[in-house]
DSSP file (Angstrom, degrees, kcal/mol; ACC not computed):
  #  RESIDUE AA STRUCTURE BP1 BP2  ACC     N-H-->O    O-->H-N    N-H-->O    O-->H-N    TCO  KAPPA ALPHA  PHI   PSI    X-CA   Y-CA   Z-CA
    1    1 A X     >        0   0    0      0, 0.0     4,-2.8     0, 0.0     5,-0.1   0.000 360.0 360.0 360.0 -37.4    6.5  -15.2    1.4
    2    2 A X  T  4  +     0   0    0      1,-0.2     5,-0.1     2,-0.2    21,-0.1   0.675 360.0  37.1 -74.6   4.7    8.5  -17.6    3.4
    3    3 A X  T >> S+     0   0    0      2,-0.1     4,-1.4     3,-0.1     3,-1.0   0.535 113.3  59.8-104.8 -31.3    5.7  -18.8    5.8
    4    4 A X  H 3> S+     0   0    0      1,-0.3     4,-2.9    18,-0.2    -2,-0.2   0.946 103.8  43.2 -66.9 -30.6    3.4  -18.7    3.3
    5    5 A X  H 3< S+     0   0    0     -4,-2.8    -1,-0.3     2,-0.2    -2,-0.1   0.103 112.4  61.1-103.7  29.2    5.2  -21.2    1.0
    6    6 A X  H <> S+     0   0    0     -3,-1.0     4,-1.0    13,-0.1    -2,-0.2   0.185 109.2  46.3 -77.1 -40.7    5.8  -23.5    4.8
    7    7 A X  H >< S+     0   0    0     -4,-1.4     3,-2.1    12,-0.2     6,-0.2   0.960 113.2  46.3 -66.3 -67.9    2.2  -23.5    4.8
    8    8 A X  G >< S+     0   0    0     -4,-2.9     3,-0.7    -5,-0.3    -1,-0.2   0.874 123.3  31.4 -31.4 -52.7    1.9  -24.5    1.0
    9    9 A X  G 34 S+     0   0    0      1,-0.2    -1,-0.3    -5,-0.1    -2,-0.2   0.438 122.9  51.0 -97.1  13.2    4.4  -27.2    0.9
   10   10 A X  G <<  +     0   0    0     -3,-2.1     6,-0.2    -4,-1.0    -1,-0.2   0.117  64.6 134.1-134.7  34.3    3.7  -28.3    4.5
   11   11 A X    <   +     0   0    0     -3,-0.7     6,-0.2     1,-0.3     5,-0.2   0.724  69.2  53.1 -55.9 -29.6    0.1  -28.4    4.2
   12   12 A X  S    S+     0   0    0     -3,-0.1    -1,-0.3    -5,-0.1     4,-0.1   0.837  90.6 102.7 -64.0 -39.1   -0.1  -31.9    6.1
   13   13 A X  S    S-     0   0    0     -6,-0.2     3,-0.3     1,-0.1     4,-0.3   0.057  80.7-120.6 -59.0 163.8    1.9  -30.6    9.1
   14   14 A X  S    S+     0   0    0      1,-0.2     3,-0.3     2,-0.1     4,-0.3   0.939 115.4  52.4 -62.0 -53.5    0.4  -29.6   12.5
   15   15 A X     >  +     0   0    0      1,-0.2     4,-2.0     2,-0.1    -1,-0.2   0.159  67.6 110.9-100.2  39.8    1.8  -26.3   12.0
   16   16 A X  H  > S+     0   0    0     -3,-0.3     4,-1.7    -6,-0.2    -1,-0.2   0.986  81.6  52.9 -47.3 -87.3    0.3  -25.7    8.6
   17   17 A X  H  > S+     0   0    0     -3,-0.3     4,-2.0    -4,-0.3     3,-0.3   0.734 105.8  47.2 -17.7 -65.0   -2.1  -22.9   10.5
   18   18 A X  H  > S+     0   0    0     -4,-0.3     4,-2.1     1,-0.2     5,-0.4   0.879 112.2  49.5 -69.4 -42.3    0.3  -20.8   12.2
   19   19 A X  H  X S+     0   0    0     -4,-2.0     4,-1.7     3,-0.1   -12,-0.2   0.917 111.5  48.6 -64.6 -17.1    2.5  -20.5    9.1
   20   20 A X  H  X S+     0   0    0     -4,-1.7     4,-1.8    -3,-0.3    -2,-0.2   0.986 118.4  41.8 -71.1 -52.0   -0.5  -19.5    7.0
   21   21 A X  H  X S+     0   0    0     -4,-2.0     4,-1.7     1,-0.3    -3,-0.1   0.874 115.1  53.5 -55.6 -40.9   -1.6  -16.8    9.9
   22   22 A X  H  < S+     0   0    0     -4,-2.1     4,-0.5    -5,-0.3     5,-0.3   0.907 113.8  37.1 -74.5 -35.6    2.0  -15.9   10.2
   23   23 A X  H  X S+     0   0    0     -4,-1.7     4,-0.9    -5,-0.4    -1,-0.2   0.833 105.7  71.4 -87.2  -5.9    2.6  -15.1    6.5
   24   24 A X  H  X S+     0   0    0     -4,-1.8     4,-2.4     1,-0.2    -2,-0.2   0.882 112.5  24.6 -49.3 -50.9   -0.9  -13.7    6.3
   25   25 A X  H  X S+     0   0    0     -4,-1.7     4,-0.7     2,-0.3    -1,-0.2   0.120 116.7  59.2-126.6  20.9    0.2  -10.4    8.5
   26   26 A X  H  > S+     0   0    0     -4,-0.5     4,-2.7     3,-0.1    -1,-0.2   0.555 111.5  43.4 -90.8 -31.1    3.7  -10.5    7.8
   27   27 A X  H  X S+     0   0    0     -4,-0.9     4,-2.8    -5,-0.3     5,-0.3   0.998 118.0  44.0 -61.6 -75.5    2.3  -10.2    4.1
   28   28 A X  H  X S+     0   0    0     -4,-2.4     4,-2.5     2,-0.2     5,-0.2   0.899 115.9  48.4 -24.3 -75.2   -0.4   -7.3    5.5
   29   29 A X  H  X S+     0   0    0     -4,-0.7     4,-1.4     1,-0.2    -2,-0.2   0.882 114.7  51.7 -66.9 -38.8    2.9   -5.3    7.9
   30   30 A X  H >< S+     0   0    0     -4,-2.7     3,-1.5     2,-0.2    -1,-0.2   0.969 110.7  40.2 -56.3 -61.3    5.1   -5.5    4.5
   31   31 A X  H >X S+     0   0    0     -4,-2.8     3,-3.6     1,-0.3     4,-1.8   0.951 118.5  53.0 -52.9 -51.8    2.7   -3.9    2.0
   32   32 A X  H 3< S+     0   0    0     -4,-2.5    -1,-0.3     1,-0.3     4,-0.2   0.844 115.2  40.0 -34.8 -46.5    1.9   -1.4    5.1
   33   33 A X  T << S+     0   0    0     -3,-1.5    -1,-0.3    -4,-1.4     3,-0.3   0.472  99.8  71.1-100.2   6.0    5.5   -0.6    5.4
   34   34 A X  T X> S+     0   0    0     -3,-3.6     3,-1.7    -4,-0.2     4,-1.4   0.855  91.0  59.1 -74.3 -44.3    6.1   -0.6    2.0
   35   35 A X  T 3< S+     0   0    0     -4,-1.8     4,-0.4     2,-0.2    -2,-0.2   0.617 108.7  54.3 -23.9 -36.6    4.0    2.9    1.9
   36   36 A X  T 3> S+     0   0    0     -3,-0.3     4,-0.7    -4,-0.2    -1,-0.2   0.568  98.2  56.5 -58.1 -44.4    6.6    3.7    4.1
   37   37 A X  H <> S+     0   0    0     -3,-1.7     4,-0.7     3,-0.2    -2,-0.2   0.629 107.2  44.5 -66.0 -69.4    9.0    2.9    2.2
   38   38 A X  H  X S+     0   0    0     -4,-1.4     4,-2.2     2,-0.2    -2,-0.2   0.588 102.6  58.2 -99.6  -4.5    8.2    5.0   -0.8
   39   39 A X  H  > S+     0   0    0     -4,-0.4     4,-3.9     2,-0.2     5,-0.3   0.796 110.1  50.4 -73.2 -57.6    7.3    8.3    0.7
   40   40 A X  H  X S+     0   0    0     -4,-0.7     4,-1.3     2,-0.2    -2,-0.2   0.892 114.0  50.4 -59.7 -23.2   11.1    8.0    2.2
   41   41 A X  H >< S+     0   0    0     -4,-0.7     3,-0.7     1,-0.2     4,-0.5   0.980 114.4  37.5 -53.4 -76.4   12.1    7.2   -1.7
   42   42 A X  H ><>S+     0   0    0     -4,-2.2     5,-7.4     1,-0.2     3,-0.6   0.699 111.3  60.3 -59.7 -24.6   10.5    9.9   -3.3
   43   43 A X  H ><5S+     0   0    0     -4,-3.9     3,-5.4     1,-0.2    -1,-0.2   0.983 116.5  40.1 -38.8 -72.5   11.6   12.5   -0.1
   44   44 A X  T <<5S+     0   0    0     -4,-1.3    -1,-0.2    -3,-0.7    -2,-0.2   0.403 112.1  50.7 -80.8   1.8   15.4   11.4   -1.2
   45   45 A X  T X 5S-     0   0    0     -3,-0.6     3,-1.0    -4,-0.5    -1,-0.4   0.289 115.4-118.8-107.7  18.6   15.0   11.5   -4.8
   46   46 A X  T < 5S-     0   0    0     -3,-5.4    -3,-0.2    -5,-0.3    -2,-0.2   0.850  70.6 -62.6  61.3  40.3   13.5   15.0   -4.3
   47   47 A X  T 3 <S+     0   0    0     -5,-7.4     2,-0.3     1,-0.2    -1,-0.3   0.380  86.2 149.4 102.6 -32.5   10.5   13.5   -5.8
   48   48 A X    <   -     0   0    0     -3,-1.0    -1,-0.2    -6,-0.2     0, 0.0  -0.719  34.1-159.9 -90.0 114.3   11.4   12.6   -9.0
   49   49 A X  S    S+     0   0    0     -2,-0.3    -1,-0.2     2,-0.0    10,-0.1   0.972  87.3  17.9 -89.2 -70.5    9.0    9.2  -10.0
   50   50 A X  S    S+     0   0    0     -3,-0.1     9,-0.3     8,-0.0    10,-0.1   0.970  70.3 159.7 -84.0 -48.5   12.1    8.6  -12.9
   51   51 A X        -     0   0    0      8,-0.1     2,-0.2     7,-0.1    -2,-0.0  -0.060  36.7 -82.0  78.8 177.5   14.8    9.7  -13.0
   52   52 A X  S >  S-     0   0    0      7,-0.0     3,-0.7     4,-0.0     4,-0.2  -0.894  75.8  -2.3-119.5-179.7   17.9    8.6  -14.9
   53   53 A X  T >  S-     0   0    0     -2,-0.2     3,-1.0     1,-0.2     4,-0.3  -0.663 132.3  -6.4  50.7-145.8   20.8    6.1  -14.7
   54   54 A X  T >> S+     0   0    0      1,-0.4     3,-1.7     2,-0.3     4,-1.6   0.688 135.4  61.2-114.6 -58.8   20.7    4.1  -11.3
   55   55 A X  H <> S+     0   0    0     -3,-0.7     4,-2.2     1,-0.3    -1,-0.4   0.798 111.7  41.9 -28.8 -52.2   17.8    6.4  -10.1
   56   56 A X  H <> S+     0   0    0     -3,-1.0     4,-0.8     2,-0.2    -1,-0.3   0.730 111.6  51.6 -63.9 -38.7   15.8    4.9  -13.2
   57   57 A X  H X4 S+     0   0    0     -3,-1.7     3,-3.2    -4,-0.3     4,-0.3   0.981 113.8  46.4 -83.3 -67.2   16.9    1.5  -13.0
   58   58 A X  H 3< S+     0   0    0     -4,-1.6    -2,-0.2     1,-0.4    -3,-0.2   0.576 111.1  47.4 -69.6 -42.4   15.9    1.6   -9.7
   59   59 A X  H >X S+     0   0    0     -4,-2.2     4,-0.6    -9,-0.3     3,-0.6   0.659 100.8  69.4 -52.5 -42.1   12.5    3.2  -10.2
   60   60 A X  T << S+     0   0    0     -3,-3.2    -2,-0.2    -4,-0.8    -1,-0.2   0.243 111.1  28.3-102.5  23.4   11.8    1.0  -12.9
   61   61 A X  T 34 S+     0   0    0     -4,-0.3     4,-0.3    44,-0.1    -1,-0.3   0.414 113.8  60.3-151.1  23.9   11.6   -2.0  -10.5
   62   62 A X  T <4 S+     0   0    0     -3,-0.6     4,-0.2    -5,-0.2    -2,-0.2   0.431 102.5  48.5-106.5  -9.4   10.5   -0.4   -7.5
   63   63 A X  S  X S+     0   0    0     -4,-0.6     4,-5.7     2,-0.2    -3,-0.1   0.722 116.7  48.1-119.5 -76.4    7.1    1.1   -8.7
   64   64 A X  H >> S+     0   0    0     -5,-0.3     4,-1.9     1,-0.2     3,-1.7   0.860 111.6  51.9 -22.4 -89.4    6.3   -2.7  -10.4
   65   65 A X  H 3> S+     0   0    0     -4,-0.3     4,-2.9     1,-0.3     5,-0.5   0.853 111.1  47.3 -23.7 -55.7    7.3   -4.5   -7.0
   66   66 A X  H 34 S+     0   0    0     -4,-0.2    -1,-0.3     1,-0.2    -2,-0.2   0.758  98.8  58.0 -98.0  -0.4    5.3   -2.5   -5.2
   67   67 A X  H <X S+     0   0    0     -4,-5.7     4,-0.9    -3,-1.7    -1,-0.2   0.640 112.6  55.2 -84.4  -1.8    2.0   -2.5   -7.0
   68   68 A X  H  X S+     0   0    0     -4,-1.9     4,-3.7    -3,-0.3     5,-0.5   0.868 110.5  37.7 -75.2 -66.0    2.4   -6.4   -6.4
   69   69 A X  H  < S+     0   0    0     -4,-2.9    -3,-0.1     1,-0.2    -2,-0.1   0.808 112.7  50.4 -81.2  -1.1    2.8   -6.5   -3.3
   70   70 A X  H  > S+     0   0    0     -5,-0.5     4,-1.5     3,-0.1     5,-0.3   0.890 119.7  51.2 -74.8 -47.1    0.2   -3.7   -2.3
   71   71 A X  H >X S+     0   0    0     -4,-0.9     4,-3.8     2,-0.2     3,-1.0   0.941 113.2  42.3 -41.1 -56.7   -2.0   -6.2   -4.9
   72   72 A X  H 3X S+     0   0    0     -4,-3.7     4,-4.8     1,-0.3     5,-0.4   0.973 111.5  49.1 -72.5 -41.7   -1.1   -9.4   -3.1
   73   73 A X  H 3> S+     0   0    0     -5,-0.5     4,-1.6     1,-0.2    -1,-0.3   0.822 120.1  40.5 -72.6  -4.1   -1.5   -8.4    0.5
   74   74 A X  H <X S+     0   0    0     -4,-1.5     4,-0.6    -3,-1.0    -1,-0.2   0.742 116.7  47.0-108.4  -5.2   -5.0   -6.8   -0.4
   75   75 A X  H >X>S+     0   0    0     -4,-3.8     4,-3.5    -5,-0.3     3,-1.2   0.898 119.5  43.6 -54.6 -51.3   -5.8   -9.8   -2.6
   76   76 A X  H 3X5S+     0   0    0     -4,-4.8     4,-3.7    -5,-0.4    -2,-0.2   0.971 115.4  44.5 -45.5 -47.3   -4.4  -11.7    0.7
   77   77 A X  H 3<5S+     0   0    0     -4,-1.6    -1,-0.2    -5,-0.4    -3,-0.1   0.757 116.6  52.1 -78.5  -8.8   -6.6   -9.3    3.7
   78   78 A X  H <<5S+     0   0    0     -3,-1.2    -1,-0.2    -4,-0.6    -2,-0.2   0.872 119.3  31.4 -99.9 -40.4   -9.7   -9.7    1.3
   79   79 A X  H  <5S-     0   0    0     -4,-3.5     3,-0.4     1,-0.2     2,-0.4   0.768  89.4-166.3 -63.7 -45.3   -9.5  -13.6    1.0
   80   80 A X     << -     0   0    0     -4,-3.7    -1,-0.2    -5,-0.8     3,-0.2  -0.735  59.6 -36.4  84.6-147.1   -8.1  -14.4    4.2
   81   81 A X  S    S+     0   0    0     -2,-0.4    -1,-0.2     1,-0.2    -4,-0.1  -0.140 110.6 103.2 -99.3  41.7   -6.7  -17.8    4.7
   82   82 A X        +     0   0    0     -3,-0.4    -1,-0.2     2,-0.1    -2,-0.1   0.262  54.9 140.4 -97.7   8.1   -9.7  -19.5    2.4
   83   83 A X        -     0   0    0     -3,-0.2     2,-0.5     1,-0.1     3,-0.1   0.290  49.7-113.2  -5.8 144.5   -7.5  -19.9   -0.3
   84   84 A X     >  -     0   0    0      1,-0.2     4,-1.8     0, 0.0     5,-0.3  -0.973  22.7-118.9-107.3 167.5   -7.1  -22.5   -2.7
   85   85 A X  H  > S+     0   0    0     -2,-0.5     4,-3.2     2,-0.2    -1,-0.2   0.872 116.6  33.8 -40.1 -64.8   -4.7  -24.6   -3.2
   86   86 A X  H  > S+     0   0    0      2,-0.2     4,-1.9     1,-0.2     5,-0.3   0.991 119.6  55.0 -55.2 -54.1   -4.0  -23.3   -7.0
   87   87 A X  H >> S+     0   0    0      1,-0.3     4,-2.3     2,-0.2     3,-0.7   0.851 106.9  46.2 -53.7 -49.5   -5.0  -20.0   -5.9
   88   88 A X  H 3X S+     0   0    0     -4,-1.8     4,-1.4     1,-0.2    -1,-0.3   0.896 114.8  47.9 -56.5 -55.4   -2.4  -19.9   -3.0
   89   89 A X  H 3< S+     0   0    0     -4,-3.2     4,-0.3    -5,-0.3    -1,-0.2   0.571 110.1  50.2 -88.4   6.3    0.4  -21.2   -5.5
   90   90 A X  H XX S+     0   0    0     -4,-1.9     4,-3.0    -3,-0.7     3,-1.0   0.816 113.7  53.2 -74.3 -60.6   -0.8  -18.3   -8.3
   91   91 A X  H 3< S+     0   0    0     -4,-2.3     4,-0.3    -5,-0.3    -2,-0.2   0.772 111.3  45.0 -40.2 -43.0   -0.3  -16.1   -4.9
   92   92 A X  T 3< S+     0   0    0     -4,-1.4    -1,-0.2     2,-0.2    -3,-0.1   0.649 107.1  52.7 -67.7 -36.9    3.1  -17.6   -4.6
   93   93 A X  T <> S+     0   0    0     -3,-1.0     4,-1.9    -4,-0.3    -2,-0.2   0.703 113.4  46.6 -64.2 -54.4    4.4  -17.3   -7.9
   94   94 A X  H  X S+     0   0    0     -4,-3.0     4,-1.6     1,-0.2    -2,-0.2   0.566 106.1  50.2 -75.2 -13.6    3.6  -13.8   -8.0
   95   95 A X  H  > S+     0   0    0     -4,-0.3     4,-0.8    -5,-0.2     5,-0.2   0.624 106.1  60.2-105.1 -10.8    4.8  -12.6   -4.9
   96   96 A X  H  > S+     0   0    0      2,-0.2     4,-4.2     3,-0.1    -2,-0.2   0.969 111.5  41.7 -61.7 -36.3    8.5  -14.5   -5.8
   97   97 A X  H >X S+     0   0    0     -4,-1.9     3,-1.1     2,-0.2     4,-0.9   0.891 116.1  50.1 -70.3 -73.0    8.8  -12.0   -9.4
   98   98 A X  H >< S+     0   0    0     -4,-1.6     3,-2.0     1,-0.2     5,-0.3   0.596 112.3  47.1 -56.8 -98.3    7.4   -9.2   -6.7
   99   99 A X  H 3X S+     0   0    0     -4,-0.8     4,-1.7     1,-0.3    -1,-0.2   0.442 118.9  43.6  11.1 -70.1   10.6  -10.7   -4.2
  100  100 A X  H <X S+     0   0    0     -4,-4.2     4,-1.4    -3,-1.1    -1,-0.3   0.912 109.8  52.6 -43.1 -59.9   12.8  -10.4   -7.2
  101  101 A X  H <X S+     0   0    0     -3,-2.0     4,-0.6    -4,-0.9    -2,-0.2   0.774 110.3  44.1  25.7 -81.1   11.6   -7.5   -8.2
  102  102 A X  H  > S+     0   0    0      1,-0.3     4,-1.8    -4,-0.3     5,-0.4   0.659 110.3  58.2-106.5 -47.1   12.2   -5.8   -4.9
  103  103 A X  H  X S+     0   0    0     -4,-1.7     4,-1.1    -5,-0.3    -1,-0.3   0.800 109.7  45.6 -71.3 -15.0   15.9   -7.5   -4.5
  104  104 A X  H  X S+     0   0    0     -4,-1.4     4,-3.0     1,-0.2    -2,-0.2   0.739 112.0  45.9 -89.5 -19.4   17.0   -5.9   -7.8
  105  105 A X  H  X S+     0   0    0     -4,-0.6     4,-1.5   -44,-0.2    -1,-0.2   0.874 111.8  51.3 -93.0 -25.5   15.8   -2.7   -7.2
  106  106 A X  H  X S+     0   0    0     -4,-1.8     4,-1.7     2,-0.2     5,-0.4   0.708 108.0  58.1 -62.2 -49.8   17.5   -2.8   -3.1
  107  107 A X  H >X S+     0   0    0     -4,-1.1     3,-3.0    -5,-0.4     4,-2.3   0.945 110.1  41.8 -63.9 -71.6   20.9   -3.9   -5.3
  108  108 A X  H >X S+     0   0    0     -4,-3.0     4,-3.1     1,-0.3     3,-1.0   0.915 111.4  60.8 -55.8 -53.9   20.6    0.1   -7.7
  109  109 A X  H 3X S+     0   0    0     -4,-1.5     4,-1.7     1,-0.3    -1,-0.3   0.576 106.8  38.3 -46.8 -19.2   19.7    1.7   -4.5
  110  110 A X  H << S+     0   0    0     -3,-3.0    -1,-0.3    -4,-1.7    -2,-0.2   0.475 113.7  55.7 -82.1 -13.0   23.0    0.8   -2.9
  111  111 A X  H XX>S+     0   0    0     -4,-2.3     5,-1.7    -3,-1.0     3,-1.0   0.921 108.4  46.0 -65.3 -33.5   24.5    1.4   -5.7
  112  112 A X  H ><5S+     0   0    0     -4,-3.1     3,-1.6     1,-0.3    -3,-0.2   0.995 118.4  41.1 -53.2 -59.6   23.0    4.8   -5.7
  113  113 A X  T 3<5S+     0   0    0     -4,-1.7    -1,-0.3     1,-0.3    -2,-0.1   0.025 110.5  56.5 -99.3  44.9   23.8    5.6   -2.1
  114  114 A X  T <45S-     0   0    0     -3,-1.0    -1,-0.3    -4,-0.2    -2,-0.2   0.051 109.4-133.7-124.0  27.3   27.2    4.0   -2.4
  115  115 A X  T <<5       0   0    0     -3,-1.6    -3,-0.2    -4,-0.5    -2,-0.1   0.690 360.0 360.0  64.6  63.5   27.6    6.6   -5.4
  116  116 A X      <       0   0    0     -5,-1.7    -4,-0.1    -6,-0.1    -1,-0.1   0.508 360.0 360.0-117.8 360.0   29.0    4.2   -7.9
C-alpha cells in the first residue's frame, strides 16, 4: 500500500511509474503469500476456522483481511496500472481497513503465541 499511495499523491513526480509498478507486485507477492499465510494458521490452530477467545478474535479479522486483499490484488492484476484516479483512491481506502484489519488480527496472534 505504501508505493501505491507514493504513486497516488505523487502523481506529478518522475517517479510516479515505478511506485505504481512497485506497489503493483508488492500488492500481487502479498496476496500470494497471504495463502501462505493461512494454510500455516489453520496447520497451528489444528484447523479450527473459529475458535474461541483470542483464537476467535483473531479469526474474526483475519478471514475479512484476507478476502480484501486476495480481492484487491486480483482487482489490481486484472486492471493493471490503468486505473483511475477515483478508482485508485477507492483501491486505497480499502486496502488501509484491509491494513488495519490485518494489524489487529497480528496484535491476538501474539497474544495467542505469547499465551496471555
Amino acid at each position: 500500500m505504501f508505493f501505491d499511495a507514493l504513486g497516488f499523491f505523487l502523481h506529478s513526480s518522475p517517479k510516479h511509474r515505478e511506485f505504481s509498478v512497485t506497489g503493483y507486485w508488492l500488492t500481487i507477492f502479498g496476496a500470494l503469500g497471504s495463502l501462505g499465510a493461512v494454510f500455516s494458521g489453520l496447520a497451528l490452530s489444528k484447523w479450527k476456522i473459529g475458535g474461541t477467545g483470542l483464537l476467535l478474535r483473531h479469526h474474526l479479522l483475519v478471514w475479512p483481511a484476507f478476502a480484501l486483499i486476495v480481492g484487491l490484488a486480483t482487482w489490481r492484476f486484472l486492471i493493471g496500472n490503468q486505473s483511475t484516479h477515483r478508482g485508485l483512491a477507492i483501491y486505497l481506502s480499502v486496502m488501509a481497513i484491509a491494513c488495519g484489519l490485518i494489524s489487529a488480527a497480528g496484535f491476538f496472534g501474539g497474544e495467542i503465541l505469547l499465551g496471555r
